[in-house]
Structures are given as C-alpha cells and as structure tokens.
C-alpha positions as CSV (number, residue, x, y, z in Angstrom):
1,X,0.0,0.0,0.0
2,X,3.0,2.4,0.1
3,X,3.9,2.0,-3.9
4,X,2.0,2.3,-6.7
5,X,-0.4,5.5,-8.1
6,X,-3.7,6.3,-5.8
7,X,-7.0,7.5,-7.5
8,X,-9.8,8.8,-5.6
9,X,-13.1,6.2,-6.3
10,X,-16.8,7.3,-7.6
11,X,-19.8,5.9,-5.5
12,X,-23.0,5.5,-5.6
13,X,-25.8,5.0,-3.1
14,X,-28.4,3.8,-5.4
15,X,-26.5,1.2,-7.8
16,X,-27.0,3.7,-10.5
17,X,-25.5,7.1,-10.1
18,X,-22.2,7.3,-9.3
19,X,-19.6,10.4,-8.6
20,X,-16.8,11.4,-6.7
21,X,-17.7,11.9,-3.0
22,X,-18.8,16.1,-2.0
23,X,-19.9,17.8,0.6
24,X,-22.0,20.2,-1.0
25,X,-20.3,23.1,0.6
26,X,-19.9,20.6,4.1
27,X,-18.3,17.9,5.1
28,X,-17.7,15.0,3.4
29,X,-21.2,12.6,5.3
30,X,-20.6,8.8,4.1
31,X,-18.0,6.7,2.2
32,X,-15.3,7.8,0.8
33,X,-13.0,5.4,-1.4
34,X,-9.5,5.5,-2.8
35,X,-7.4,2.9,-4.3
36,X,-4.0,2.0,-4.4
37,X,-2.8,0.4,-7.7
38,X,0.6,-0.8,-8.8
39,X,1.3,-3.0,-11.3
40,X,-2.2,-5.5,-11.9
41,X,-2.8,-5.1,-8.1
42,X,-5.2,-3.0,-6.2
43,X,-6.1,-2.3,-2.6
44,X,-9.1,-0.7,-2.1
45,X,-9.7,1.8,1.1
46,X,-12.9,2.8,2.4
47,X,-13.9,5.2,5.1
48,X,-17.0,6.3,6.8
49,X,-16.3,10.0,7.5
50,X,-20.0,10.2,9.3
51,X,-19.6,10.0,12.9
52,X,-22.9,9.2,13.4
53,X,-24.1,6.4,11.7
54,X,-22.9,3.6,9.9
55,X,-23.1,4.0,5.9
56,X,-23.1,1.7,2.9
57,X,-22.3,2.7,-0.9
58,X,-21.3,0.7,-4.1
59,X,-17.8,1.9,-4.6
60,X,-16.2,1.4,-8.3
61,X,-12.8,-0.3,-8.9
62,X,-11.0,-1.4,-11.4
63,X,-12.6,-2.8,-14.4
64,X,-9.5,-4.5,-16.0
65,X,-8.4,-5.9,-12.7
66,X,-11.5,-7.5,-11.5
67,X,-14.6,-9.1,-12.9
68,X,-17.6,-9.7,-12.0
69,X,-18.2,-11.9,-9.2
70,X,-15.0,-12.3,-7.8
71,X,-14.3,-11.2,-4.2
72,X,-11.8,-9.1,-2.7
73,X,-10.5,-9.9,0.8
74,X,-10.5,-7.3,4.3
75,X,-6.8,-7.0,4.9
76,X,-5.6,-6.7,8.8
77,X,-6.2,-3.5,10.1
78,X,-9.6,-2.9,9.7
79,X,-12.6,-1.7,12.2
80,X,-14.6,-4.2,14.1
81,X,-18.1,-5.3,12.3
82,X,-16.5,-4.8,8.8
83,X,-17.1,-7.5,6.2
84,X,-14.5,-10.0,5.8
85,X,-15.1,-9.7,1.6
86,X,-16.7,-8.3,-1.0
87,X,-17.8,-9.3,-4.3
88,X,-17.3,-7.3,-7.3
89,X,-20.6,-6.6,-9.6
90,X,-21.0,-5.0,-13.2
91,X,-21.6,-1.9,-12.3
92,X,-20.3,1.8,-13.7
93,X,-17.4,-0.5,-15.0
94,X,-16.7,-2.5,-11.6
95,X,-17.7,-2.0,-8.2
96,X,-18.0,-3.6,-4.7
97,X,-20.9,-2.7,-2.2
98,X,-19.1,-2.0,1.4
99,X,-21.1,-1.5,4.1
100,X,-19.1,0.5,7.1
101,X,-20.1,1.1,11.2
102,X,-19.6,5.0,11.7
103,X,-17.0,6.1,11.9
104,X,-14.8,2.6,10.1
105,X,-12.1,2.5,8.2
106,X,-11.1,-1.2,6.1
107,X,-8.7,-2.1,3.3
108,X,-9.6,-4.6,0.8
109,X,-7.6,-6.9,-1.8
C-alpha cells in the first residue's frame, strides 16, 4: 500500500448514479474510497467520514483488474463489524458494495 499511483473512487448510493464523493459546501457525510494500484494489483480503502451512523455505498474499482463476481479480501487493520469480503458486480465499470459502522475504516484486496 505504500507504492503504486492512488486514485480517488466514484460511488453510488443507489446502484445507478455514481460520482466522486462532495460535501456540497460541508463535510464530506458517508463513504469515501481511494485505491491503491501498482502493477495489476489494487487495494481498495474505504472510510465512513460520518460520525454518526454507519453507511453503505457501491464503490467502483478497477474494471481491467477485476470481474464480476470475484471477491476481494479485508486485509488486517480494519474496524470491528466490517465485512470479511466483497464481491465485485458490473456496475459503472466495476464495483463492490461496502457497508461501514460509523466512523470505520477497512482495506480490501
């Protein structure tokens, strides 16, 4: 997770429409994913930035490194209650649905 470029993720709480987290003038409520590429590997980290209330969002990943249905792992490090994988669906290119207590933060491979 130290190498490699980092690219800030779309999401989407519907499914459907997807785009880069905002806070419409405050802060950032909800996930909030960024991924960590090199080479044909990628680490996917998600955080809840509400403090409040746990949140769930499909985030989008990379479509030429994963396909549909295949699962990417929690790496150690990750907050209590957080699912141990996820599986990636056809959706705005690739994506995984993460569901996050408030306040979580997890890594996934």
């Amino acid at each position: 997770m130290r190498r490699g470029r980092q690219d800030l993720r779309e999401t989407s709480g519907d499914g459907t429409t997807f785009g880069l987290p905002t806070g419409f003038g405050g802060p950032v409520r909800g996930i909030v994913g960024w991924s960590r590429i090199l080479a044909d590997r990628e680490g996917l980290c998600v955080i809840n930035t509400d403090p409040a209330r746990p949140s769930e969002a499909w985030v989008t990943i990379d479509s030429a490194l994963h396909g549909p249905g295949g699962l990417l792992t929690l790496l150690p490090g990750g907050s209590p209650g957080t699912a141990t994988s996820v599986t990636v669906e056809a959706r705005n290119g690739a994506v995984v649905f993460v569901t996050l207590p408030l306040g979580a933060f997890a890594t996934y491979a």
